[in-house]
C-alpha positions in Angstrom: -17.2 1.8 -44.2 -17.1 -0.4 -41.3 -19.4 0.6 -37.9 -17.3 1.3 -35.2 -17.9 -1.0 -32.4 -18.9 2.4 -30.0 -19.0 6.1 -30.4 -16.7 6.5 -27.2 -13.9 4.3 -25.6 -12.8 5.0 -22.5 -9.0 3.7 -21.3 -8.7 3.0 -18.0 -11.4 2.6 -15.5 -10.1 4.6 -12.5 -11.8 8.0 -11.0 -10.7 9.9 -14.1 -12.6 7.0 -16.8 -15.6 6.3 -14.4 -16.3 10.0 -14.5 -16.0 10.4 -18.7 -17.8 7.7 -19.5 -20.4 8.2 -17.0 -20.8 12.0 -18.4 -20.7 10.5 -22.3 -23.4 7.7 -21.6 -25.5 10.2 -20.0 -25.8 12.3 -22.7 -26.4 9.0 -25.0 -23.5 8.2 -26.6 -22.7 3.8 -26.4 -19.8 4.0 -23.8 -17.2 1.0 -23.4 -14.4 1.3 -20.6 -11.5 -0.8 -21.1 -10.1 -1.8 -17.8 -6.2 -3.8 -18.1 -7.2 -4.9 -13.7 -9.7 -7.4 -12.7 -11.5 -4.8 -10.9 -12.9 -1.0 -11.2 -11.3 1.9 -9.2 -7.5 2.4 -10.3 -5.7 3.7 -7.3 -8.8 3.8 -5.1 -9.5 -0.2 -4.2 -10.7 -1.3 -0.9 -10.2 -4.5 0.6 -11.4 -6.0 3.5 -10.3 -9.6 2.9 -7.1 -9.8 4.0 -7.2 -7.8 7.7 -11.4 -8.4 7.8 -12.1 -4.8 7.8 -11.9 -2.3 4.9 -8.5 -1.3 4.0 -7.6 1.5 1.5 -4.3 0.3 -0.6 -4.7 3.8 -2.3 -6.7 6.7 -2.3 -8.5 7.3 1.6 -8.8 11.1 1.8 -11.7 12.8 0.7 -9.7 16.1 0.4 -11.3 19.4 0.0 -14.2 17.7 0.8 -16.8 20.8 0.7 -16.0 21.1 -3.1 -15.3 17.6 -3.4 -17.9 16.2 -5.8 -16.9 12.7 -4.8 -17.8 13.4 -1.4 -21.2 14.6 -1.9 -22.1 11.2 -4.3 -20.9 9.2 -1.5 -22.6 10.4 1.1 -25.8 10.8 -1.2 -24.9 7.0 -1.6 -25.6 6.3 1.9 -21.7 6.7 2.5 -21.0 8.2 6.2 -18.4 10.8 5.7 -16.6 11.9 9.0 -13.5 14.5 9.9 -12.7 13.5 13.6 -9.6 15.6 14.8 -7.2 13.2 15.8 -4.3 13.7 18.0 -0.8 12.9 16.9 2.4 12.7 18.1 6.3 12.3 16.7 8.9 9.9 17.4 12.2 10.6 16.3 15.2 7.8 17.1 12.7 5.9 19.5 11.7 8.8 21.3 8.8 10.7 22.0 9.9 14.3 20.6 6.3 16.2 20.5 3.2 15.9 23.0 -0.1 14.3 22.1 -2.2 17.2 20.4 -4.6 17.6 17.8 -2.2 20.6 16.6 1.6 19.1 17.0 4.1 21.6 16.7 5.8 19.5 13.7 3.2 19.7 12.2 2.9 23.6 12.5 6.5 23.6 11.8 6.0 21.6 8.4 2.9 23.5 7.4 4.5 27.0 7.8 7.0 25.2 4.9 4.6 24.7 3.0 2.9 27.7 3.1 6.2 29.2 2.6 6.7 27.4 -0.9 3.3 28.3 -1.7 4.0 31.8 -1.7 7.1 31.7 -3.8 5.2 29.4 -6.3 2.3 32.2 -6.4 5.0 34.9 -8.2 5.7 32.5 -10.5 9.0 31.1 -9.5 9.6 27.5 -10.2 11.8 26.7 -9.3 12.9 23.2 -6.9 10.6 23.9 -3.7 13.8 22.9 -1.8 14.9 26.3 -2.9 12.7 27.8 -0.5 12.7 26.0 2.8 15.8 24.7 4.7 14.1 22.9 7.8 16.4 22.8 10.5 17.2 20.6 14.1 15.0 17.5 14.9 12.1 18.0 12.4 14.4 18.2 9.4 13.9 14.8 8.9 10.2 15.0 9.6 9.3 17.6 7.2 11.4 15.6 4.3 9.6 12.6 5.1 5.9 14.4 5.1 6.7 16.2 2.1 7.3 12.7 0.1 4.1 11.6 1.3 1.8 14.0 0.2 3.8 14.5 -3.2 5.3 11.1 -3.6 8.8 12.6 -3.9 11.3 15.5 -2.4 11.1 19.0 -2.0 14.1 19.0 -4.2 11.5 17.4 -6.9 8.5 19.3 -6.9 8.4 22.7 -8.8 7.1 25.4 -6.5 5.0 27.7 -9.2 2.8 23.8 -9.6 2.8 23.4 -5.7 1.5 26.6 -5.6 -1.6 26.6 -7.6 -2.9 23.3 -5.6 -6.2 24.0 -4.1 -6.6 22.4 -0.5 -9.3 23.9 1.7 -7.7 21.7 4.9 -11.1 19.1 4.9 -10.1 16.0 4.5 -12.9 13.6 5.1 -12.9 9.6 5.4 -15.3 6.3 5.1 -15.1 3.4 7.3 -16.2 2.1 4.2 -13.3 2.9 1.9 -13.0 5.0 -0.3 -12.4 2.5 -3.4 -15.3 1.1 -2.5 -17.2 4.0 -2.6 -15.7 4.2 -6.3 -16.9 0.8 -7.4 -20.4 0.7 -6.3 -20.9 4.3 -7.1 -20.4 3.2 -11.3 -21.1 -0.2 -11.4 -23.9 0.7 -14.1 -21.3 1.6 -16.4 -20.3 -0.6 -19.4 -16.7 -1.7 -17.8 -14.6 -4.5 -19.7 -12.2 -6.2 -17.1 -8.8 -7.4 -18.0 -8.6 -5.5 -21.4 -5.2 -4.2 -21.5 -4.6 -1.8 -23.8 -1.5 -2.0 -26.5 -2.3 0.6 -28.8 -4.4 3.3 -30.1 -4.3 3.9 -33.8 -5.4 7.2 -35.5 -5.0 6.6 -38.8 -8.2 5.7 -40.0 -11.9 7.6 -39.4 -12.3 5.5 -36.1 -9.8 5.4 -33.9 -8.8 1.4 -33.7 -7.8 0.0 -30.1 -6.4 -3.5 -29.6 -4.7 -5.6 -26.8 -3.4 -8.7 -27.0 -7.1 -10.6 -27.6 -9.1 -7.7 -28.3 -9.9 -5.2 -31.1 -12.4 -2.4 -30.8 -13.2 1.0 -33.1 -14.5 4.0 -32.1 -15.2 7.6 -33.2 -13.3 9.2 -30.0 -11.2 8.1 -27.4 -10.4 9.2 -24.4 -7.5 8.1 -22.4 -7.1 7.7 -18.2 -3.7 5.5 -17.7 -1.0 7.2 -15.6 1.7 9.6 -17.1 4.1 6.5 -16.3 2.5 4.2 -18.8 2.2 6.7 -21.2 6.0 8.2 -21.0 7.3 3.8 -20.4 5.9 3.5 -23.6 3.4 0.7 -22.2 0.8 2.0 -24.2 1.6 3.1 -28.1 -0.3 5.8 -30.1 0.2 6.2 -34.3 1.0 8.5 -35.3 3.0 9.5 -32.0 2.2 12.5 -29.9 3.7 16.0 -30.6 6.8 17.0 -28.9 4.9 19.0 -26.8 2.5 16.4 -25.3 5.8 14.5 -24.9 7.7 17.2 -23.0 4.6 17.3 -20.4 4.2 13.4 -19.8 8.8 13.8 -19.0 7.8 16.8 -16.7 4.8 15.1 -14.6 6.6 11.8 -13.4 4.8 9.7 -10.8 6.0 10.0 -7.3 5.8 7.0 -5.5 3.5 6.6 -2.0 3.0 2.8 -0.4 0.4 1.8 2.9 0.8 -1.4 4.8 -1.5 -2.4 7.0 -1.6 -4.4 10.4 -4.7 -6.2 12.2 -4.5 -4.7 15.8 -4.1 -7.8 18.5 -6.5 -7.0 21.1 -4.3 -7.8 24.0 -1.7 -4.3 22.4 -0.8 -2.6 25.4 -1.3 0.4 23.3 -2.1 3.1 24.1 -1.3 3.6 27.4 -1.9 5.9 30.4 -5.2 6.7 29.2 -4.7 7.9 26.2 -7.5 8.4 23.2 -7.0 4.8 21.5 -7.3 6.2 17.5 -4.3 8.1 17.1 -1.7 9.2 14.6 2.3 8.9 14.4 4.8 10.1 12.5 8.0 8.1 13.3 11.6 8.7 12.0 14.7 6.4 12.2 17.7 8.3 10.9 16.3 9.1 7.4 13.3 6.7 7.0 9.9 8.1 8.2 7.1 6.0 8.1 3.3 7.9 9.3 0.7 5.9 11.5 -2.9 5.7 11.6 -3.7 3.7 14.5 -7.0 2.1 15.0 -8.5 4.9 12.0 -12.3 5.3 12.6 -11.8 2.8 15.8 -11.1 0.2 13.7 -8.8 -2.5 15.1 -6.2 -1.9 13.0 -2.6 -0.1 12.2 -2.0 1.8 8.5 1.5 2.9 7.9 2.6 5.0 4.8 5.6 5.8 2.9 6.4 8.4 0.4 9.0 9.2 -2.3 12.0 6.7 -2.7 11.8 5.3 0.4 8.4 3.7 -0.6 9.6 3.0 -4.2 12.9 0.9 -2.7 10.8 -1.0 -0.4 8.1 -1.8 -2.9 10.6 -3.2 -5.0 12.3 -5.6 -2.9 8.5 -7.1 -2.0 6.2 -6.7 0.3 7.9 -7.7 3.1 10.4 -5.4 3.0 7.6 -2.7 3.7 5.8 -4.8 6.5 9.5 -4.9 8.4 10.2 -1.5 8.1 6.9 -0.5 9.5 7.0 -2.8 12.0 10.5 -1.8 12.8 9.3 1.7 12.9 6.3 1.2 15.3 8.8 -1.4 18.0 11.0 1.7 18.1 8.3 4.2 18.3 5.9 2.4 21.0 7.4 -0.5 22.4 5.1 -2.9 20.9 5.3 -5.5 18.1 2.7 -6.2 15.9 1.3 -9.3 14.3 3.2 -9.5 10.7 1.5 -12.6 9.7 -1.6 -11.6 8.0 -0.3 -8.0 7.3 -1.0 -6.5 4.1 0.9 -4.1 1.7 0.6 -2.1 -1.5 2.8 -2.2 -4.6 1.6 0.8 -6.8 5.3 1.1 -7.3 5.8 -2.2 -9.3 2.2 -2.4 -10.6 2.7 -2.7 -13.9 -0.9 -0.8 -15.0 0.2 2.3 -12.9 3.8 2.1 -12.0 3.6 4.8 -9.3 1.4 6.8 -6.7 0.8 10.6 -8.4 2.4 13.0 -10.3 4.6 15.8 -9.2 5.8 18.7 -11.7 9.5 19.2 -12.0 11.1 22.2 -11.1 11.4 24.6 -14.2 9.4 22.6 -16.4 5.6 24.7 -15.2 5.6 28.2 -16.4 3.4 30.8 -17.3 3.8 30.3 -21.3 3.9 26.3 -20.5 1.6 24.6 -18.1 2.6 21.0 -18.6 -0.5 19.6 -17.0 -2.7 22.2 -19.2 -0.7 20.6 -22.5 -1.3 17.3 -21.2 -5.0 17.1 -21.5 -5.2 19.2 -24.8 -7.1 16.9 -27.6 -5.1 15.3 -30.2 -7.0 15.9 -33.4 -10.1 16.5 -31.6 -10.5 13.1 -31.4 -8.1 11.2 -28.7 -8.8 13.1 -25.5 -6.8 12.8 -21.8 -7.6 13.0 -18.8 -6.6 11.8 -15.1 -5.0 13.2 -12.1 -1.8 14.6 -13.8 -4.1 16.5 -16.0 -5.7 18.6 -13.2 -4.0 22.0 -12.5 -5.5 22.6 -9.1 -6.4 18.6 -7.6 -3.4 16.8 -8.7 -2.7 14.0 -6.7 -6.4 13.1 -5.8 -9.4 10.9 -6.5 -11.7 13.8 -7.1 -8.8 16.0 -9.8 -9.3 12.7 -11.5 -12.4 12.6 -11.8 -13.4 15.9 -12.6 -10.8 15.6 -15.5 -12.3 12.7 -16.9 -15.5 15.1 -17.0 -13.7 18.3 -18.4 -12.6 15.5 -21.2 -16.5 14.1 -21.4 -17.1 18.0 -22.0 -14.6 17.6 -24.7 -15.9 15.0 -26.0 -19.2 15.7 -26.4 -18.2 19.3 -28.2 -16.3 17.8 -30.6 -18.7 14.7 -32.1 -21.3 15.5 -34.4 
């Protein structure tokens, strides 16, 4: 019999690989990460070429920070962590519709909603989360268009009884740094293979085989990272194929779709005015398109905007530019001023064709209390392909550090089920 090539292959090398294989090579096993990018990180990359400072395309929010194990290896890493309260404001049509406060009412308005579908979700109802809130008057619009953000689609697409069971303890912490870069010093030791995209995984044999397009590797376990988009596309093909089961999960945990753009600050802005703290935050909305600022984030001299749901995803796919007009179309109407398109910058997780989204989001009356679609998603296929990766974490979905704690609930897994 053939050697296999490693005892564990890891797919994918965002938060939710870096953290298996750095779990697996710990305990001695020889560790390869496969990585279909030119780069580590998945949907955490920092880049600072572009606007010359650092600039998060993805993850940026160290959320839950005080039980946040990413935050504590960055900061043990020298990474300064901080949670400045910023004041925001709204702008609805052009016009300023809340006061500048570190506490805006919208955004007590919005989080009551939340709470609200929260509680609903708790007694096991799931279903659409729209079910349970009907904002009303001028932040209708505003609440749709927050809600898309931090779940990458609708209230009418999120299942409450999964909302429910998220755990946020309200820190959210950032780096000047970045966060993806954070992520790619922090497990540059690791074994990672650049450019490797994965075809298929083949479970036929004693050692699981794994090829791409130049490459052929075998190994006794495999554990898997890629997003619940390139698993349900079919981008990635497994023999035999997964249960009906696994399958029915991956169709109830679609991506949601989330896209930044960012702006270099001109220095001559005449913005803010009247005094006013210059790092601030915005949430604008034009009719039905709501775009959030960060402006000048950690006093850097520059502008972030984000979209959520299918407003992001229709952008994304008619180019970048589409989403550095919009935003700056949002931002003329909100404060007057124009900024410098020319050496803006924009994400496209939506087209991307090793993610093909932002994170997942349960649909309503697929998560119930006989089936927990993200519980069946990272269940072992015959204790030798494991999952892991955001959409597998019931309580920190959606974030770097769900991710990565998966990947080491899988490395547990792992190790367990070797001899």
């Amino acid at each position: 019999m053939a050697t296999p090539d490693c005892d564990v292959l890891v797919v994918g090398a965002g938060a939710a690989g870096l953290g298996a294989a750095s779990c697996v090579s710990a305990a001695g096993l020889d560790t390869i990460v496969l990585e279909a990018k030119e780069r580590v990180g998945g949907r955490a990359f920092t880049d600072e070429r572009v606007l010359g400072y650092p600039f998060d395309y993805g993850c940026h929010w160290f959320h839950s920070a005080s039980h946040n194990p990413l935050a504590q290896l960055a900061a043990h890493a020298g990474y300064a962590l901080t949670s400045p309260p910023i004041p925001g404001w709204v702008s609805i049509d052009g016009r300023r519709a809340s006061d500048l406060s570190t506490t805006p009412s919208w955004r007590t308005d919005a989080e009551a909603h939340i709470d609200a579908i929260s509680r609903f979700g708790a007694h096991g109802l799931n279903l659409a989360a729209s079910s349970f809130v009907r904002p009303q008057g001028r932040w209708a619009d505003a609440f749709s268009g927050w809600f898309a953000m931090l779940n990458g689609t609708g209230p009418e697409n999120v299942c409450a009884l999964d909302h429910s069971r998220y755990d946020d303890t309200g820190e959210n912490w950032v780096t000047p740094r970045g966060y993806g870069a954070f992520i790619a010093e922090c497990f540059a030791p690791l074994d990672v293979r650049l450019g490797c995209v994965v075809r298929r995984i083949d479970l036929r044999d004693p050692d699981i085989k794994v090829t791409g397009d130049t490459f052929s590797y075998k190994a006794r376990a495999v554990v898997v990272t890629v997003s619940t988009a390139v698993l349900a596309q079919g981008a990635l093909a497994i023999t035999p194929a997964l249960g009906l089961t696994k399958r029915a999960a991956l169709a109830a945990l679609p991506l949601g779709y989330a896209e930044k753009v960012g702006f270099p600050l001109p220095e001559n802005l005449p913005f803010p005015a009247n005094g006013e703290p210059e790092t601030q935050n915005l949430l604008s909305v034009l009719k039905r398109s709501v775009v959030s600022f960060q402006i000048r984030p950690q006093g850097l001299p520059i502008v972030s905007a984000y979209f959520g749901g299918w407003q992001a995803a229709a952008l994304a796919r008619q180019g970048a530019h589409a989403l550095i007009r919009e935003a700056g179309r949002h931002f003329v109407a909100a404060t007057g001023c124009q900024l410098d398109d020319r050496f803006a910058t924009a994400s496209a997780w939506t087209i991307d064709p090793h993610v093909r989204g932002a994170y997942s989001a349960a649909r309503p009356l697929t998560a119930t209390r006989q089936f927990e679609p993200r519980q069946v998603l990272s269940e072992p296929v015959e204790g030798r392909l494991f999952f892991a990766g955001e959409a597998t974490s019931l309580n920190a979905y959606s974030t770097a550090h769900g991710a990565y704690l998966s990947g080491q609930r899988a490395a547990s897994e792992v190790l367990n089920s070797l001899p």
